[in-house]
C-alpha positions as CSV (number, residue, x, y, z in Angstrom):
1,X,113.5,162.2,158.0
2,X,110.7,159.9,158.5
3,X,107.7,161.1,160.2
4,X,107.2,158.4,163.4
5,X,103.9,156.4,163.6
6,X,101.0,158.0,165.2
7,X,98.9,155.6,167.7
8,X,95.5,155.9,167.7
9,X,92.0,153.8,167.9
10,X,90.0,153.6,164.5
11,X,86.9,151.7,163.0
12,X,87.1,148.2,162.6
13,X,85.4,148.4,159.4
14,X,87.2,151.2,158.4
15,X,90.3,149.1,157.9
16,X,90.8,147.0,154.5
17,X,92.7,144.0,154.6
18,X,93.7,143.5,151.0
19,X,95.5,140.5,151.8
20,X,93.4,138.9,153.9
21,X,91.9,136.1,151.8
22,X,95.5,134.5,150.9
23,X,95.4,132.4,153.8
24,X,93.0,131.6,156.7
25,X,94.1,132.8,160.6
26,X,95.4,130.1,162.6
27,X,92.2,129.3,164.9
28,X,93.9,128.3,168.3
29,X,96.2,132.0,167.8
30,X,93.1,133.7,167.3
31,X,90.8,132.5,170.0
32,X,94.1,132.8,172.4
33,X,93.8,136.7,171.5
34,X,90.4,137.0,171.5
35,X,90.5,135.7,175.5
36,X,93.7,138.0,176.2
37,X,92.2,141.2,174.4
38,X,88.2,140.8,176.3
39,X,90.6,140.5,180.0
40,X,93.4,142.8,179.4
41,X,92.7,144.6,176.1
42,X,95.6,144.7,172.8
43,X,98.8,145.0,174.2
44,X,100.2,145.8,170.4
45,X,98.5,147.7,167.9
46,X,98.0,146.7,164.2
47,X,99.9,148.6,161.5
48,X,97.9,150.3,159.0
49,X,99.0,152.4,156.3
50,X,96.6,155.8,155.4
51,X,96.3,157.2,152.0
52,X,94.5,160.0,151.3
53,X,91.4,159.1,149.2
54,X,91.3,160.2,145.3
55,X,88.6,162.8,145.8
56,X,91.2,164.6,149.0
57,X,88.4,164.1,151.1
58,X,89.4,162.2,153.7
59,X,91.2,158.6,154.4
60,X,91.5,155.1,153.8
61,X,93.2,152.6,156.1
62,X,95.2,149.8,155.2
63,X,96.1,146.8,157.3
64,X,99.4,145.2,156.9
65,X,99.8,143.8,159.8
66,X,98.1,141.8,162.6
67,X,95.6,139.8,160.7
68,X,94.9,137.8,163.9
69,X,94.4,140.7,166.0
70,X,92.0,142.3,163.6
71,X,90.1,139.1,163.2
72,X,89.6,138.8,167.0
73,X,88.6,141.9,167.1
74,X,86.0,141.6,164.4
75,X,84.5,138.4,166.3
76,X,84.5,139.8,169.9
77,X,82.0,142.6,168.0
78,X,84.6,146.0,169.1
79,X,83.8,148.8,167.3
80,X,87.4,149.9,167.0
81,X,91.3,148.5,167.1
82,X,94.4,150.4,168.1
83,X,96.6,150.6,165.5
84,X,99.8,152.4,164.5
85,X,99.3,154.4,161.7
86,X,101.8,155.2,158.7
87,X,101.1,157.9,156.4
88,X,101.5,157.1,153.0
89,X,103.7,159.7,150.6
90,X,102.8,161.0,147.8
């Protein structure tokens, strides 16, 4: 059976976006959410998918969803994003 996701808050800059730089963030979308996270926080949390590191020490975070969250997050300056978090198997 599949483990379920585990919510949890993590670093901002902890989280690689390797597809980020395939297309831009629609600007109205992310301005929207950067004005509905500062009133009433994220409502949904980003997927990310951890892998433990090559040296077993530790994790690395992968976002694969919510680009426009995570930007909007980055730009309001927040140290850390919510996010629903998938362990990667082996």
């Amino acid at each position: 059976a599949r483990a379920a996701a585990e919510v949890r808050e993590l670093p901002v800059a902890a989280i690689r976006r390797p597809l980020a730089r395939t297309r831009a963030n629609d600007a109205a979308k992310v301005k929207w959410l950067m004005e509905s996270i500062a009133e009433i926080g994220l409502q949904e949390p980003i997927d990310v998918l951890e892998v433990e590191n090559e040296a077993g020490e530790g994790y690395l975070y992968y976002g694969f969803s919510g680009c426009h969250r995570y930007e909007a997050h980055q730009r309001l300056g927040l140290e850390t994003i919510r996010c629903r978090v998938r362990r990667a198997t082996q």
